[in-house]
Structures are given as structure tokens and as C-alpha cells.
C-alpha positions in Angstrom: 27.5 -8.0 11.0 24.7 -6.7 13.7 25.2 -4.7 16.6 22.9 -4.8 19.6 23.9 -2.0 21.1 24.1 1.9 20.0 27.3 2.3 21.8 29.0 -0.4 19.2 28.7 2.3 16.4 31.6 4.3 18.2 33.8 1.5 18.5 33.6 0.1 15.3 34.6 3.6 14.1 38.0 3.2 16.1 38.7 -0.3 15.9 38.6 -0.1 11.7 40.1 3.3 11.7 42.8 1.8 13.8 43.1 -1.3 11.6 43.3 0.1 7.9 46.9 0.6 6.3 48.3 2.4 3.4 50.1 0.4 0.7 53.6 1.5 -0.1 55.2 1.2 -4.0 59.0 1.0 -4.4 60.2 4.1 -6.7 61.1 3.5 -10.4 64.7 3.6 -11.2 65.6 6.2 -14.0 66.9 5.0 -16.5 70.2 7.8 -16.7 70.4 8.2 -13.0 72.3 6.2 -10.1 69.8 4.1 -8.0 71.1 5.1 -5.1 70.5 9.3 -5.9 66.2 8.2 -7.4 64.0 10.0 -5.1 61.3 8.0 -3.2 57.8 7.6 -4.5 55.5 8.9 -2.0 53.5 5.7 -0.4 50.1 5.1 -2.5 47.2 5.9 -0.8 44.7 3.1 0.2 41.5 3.8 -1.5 38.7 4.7 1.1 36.0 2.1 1.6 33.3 2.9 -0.6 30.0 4.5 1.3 27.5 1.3 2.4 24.0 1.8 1.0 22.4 4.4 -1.1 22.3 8.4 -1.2 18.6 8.4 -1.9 15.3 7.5 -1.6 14.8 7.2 -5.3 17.6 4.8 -5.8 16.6 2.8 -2.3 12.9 2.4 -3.8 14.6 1.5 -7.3 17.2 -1.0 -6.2 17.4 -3.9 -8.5 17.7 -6.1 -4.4 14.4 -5.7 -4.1 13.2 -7.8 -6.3 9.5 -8.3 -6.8 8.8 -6.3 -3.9 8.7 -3.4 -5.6 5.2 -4.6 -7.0 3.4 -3.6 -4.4 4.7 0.1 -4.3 1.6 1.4 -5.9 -0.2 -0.3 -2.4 2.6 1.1 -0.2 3.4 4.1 -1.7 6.7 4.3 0.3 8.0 7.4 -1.1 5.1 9.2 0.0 4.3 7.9 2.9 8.2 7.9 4.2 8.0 11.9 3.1 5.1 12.5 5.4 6.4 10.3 8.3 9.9 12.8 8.0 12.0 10.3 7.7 15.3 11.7 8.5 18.0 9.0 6.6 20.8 10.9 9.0 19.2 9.7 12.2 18.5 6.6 14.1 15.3 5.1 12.7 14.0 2.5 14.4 11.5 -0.1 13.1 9.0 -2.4 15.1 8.7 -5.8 14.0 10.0 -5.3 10.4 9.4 -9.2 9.1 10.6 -10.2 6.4 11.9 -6.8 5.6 9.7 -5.2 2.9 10.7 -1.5 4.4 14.1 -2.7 5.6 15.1 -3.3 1.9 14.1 0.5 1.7 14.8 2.2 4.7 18.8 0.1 5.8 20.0 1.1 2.3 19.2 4.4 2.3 20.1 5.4 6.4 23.4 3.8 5.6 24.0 5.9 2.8 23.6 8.9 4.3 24.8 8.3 8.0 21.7 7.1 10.0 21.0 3.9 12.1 18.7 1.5 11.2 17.5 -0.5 14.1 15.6 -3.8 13.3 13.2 -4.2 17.0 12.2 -7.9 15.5 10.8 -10.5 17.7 12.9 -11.1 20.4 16.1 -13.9 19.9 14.9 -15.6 22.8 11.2 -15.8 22.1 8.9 -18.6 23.2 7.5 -19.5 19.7 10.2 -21.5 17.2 8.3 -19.5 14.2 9.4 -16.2 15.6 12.8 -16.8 16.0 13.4 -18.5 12.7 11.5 -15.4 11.5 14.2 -13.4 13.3 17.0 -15.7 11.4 15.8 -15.1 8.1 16.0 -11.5 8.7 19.5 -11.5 9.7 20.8 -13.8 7.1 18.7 -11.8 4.4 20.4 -8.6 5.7 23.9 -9.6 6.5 25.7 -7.5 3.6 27.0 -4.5 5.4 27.9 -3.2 1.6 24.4 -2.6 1.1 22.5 -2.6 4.0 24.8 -1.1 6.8 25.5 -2.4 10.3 22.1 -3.0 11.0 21.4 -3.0 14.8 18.8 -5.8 16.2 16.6 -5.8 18.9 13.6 -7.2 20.1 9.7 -6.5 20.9 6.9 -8.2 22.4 5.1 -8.4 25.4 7.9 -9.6 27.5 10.8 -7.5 26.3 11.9 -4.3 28.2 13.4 -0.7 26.9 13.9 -1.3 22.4 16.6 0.8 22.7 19.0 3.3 25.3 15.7 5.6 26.5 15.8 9.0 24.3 18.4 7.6 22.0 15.9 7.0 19.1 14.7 9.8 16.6 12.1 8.1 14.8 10.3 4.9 15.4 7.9 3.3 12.2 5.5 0.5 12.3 3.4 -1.0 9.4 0.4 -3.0 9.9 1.2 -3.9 13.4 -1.6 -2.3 15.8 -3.8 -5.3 15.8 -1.3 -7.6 16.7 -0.8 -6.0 19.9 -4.5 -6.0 20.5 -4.9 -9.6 19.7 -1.6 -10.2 22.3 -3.4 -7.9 24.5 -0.4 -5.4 24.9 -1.0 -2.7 22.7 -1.0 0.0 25.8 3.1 -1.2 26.5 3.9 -1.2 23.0 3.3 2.5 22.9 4.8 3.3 26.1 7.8 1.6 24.9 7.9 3.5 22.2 7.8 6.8 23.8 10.7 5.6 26.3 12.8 5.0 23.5 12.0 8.2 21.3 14.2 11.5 22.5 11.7 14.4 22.9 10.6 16.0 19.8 11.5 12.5 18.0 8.4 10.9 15.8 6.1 8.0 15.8 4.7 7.0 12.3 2.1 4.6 12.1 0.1 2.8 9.0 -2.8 0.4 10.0 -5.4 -1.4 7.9 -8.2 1.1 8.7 -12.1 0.1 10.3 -14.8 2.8 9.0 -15.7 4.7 12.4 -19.6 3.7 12.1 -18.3 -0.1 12.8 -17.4 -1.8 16.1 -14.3 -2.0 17.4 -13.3 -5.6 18.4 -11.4 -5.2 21.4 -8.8 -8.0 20.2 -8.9 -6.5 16.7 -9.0 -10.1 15.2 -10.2 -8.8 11.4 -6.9 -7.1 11.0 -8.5 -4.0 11.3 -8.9 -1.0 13.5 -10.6 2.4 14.0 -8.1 5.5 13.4 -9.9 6.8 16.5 -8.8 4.4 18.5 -4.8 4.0 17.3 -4.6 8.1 17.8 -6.2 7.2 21.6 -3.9 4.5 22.4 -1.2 7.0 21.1 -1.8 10.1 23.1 -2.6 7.9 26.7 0.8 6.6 26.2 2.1 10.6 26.0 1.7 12.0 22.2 0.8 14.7 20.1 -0.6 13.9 17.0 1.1 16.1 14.3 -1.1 15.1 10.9 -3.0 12.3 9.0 -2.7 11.2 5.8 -4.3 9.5 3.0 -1.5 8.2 1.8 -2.6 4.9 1.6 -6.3 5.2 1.4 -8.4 2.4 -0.7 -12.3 3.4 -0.7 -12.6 0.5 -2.5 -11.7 -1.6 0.8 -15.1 -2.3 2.9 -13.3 -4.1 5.8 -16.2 -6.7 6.1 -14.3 -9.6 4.3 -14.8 -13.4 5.6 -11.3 -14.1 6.8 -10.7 -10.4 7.9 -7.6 -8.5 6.1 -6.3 -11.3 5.4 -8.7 -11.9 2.8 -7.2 -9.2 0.4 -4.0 -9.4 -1.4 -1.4 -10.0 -0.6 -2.1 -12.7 1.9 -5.5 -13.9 -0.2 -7.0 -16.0 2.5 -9.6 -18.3 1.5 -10.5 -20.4 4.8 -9.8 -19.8 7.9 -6.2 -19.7 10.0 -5.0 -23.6 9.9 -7.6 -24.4 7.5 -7.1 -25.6 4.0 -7.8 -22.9 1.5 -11.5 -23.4 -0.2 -10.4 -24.4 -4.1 -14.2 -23.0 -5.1 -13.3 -19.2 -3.6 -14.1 -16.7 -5.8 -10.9 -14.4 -5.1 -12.3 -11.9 -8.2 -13.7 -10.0 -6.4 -11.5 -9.4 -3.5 -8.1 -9.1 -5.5 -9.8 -6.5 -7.9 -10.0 -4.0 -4.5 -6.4 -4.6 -3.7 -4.4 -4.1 -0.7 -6.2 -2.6 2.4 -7.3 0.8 3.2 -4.9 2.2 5.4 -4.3 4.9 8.1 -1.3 6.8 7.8 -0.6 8.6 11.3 2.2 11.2 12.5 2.7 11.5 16.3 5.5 13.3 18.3 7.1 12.8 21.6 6.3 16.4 23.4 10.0 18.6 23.9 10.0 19.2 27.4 8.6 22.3 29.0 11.0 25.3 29.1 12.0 26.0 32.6 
């Protein structure tokens, strides 16, 4: 079940509080004594619902529902990199374009475990292109058990949607490998201003990006899949924050970022001709799948508290 709307989470609440009733047991007749003098059993109580999700991180990372996702931790490193974003798994975390869920099957368990809201800001329901909302399907089919993953609340982001969520209602807003699709839509300035509508002050921004070394150019569309720190931590502070820390995380010096199809070239897409091209059958993909995944920024920012009057 998904809720698009914070104020649902209250009303659930009631409405199954409201719903739920005990089961009563008729009392055993003794044996020696009259029926009518047998004291009542008192009514069994209903066994409370068991708690959605997972109580940690460790058991989120390690869940068997993952699959063979989990193969690409040592790439990903989300323990790590979820501890340096301060992830609180109490709070309402909202994600930017999540996809096919990689984090989600991380981060839903685990908030729902422990309290917190997961928001899912996928592409929007109503959006132009038939691949994105069939991406958007998948997602919610692939996350409709509430057992596991919570009441997961959808919403939508691109460059025609408005506010992601009720402005200041979010404490912590992630994205992973998204910058340069916002440069490529040409929207990467509203994408952080949405962001810091829908953060409270004092809430967090965590960013990872595939990573361009600082002595190479920037493309302004940012079609290589990659991007200069410089210039995410630029975009970040115009749109109104502070950066708290960088980390390397999830560095690869191995990654040169001068690849022939970009990123994309590297696992785990392994691109071997260009975008609607057939893939070259005499690539040699040695070389690129020995350097892995890519090398990665791994940015904290904060939304400023206001100043004391």
C-alpha cells in the first residue's frame, strides 16, 4: 500500500487502531464444580502486529530479499557511506529517483523498523515518457509488501513536478548517481532548490556522483556520466547549503573517467557501442571490468537552522 501524502501516516494510525479486536475464549468447566458458579476466562489478547522491516542496518544490508544486489556492496559500500550521510532510520528520508530500488531494498526496511518514513520521489506517475512510468510500476509492485518494506510514500521528480514533499517536512533527502541527469535535462539548478524546500532547517542532503578529475573539462550537459566535485558542491550551496564533509567513501583511483561510452562503459552497465547502438561483439571489456564500478564523490550538505532572533 503507498501513501502520497505525509498526513496519511496519522490516519492509518487511527483507522487500524480503531479496526483491530481482541479474541474472546469461553471458560473451561471444572470438572467438580457447577457450570453456572466457573469463573470467566479473561478474553485472550490479540497478538500485536509484528514490527514491518528490520531494526538494523546490518540485517537491512544482509537481507536474504536482496538478492544479488548485494554483489555490488564492495562498490557501494552502503554501510559506510549511509553512516557518513547520518542517516537517521527514525526520520523521514527521502530518496530522489530511487529506480529500480538498489538503496530502497536497504534504506524502506530498515526506516520501517525503527519508525521512519521512506519516501520514494520516483519519476512522476503522469510523466511524458511510457519508460518512466513503467519504471515507476515496477517500483511499486517490487515494493508492495508492507511486512517488509513499510508504507512506502511515492512521489515524483523531474523537471515539471512542483514541491517533493509538504516544505520543511523532510529530514534527509539522498541521491545516487543522479547529478548528471539533471545536467543533461538541463534542470539541475531546480532540482536542488527543490530539495532545499522540502528539507526542514538543519535537515541533510547526501550526494554520491561518478566523480571528473578537476584538471578535466566540465561538459555543461555532463553527457560522460561524469562530473567535477567542484561543481556539484557549487550547484549545492547557490541553491542555499553548507557543505558539512566529503568523503572517500567510494573512491576508485583506478577509474580515469575517459572511457569511450562515458560511465556507462564500466560495470555495471558495460556499454560497448553507443546509446541505441548494437553492442560491438569484438570489445575488449578486460580492461574496463578489471577497474570496476566508478569513482565516486560522496558529499554531505545541510540546510542552514535559521538565524536566532
Amino acid at each position: 500500500m503507498y501513501r502520497n501524502s505525509l498526513t496519511l501516516i496519522g490516519l492509518a494510525a487511527l483507522t487500524l487502531g480503531a479496526c483491530s479486536n481482541g479474541t474472546e475464549t469461553e471458560a473451561p468447566v471444572s470438572d467438580t464444580a457447577p457450570a453456572e458458579t466457573a469463573a470467566a476466562a479473561p478474553a485472550a489478547e490479540t497478538a500485536a502486529p509484528a514490527q514491518p522491516g528490520v531494526a538494523s542496518l546490518e540485517a537491512a544490508i544482509a537481507g536474504e530479499w536482496r538478492g544479488e544486489r548485494g554483489e555490488r556492496d564492495q562498490f557501494r559500500n552502503p554501510a559506510e557511506t549511509l553512516a557518513f550521510l547520518e542517516v537517521d532510520p527514525s526520520s523521514t528520508v527521502l530518496e530522489i529517483w530511487p529506480g529500480g530500488g538498489w538503496y530502497a531494498d536497504i534504506l524502506a526496511p530498515w526506516l520501517a523498523g525503527n519508525g521512519g518514513t521512506y519516501i520514494a520521489a520516483h519519476f512522476p506517475a503522469d510523466a511524458a515518457s511510457e519508460g518512466r512510468r513503467a519504471s515507476r510500476e515496477r517500483f511499486e509492485q517490487r515494493y508492495a509488501d508492507t511486512a517488509l518494506y513499510g508504507d512506502i510514500v511515492m512521489s515524483g521528480f523531474d523537471d515539471t513536478t512542483d514541491a517533493l514533499a509538504e516544505p520543511g517536512s523532510v529530514d534527509t533527502i539522498l541521491t545516487f548517481r543522479n547529478v548528471h541527469n539533471w545536467m543533461m535535462g538541463n534542470y539541475a539548478e531546480k532540482a536542488f532548490a527543490d530539495f532545499y524546500t522540502a528539507l526542514r532547517e538543519g535537515g541533510t542532503l547526501g550526494v554520491v556522483e561518478h566523480r571528473l578529475p578537476s584538471t578535466r573539462e566540465q561538459a555543461s550537459n555532463g553527457g560522460s556520466g561524469y562530473v567535477q566535485q567542484a561543481y556539484v558542491i557549487r550547484l549545492a550551496e547557490e541553491a542555499g547549503f553548507e557543505l558539512v564533509g566529503t568523503s572517500e567513501i567510494n573512491a576508485n583511483p583506478a577509474d580515469t573517467a575517459d572511457h569511450p561510452f562515458g560511465v556507462w562503459t564500466l560495470p555495471p552497465s558495460r556499454r560497448s557501442a553507443g546509446r541505441g547502438e548494437e553492442p560491438a561483439a569484438d570489445f575488449d571489456r578486460a580492461f574496463y571490468d578489471a577497474i570496476g564500478e566508478s569513482d565516486r564523490m560522496t558529499l554531505l550538505f545541510r540546510k542552514p537552522e535559521a538565524a536566532s532572533e
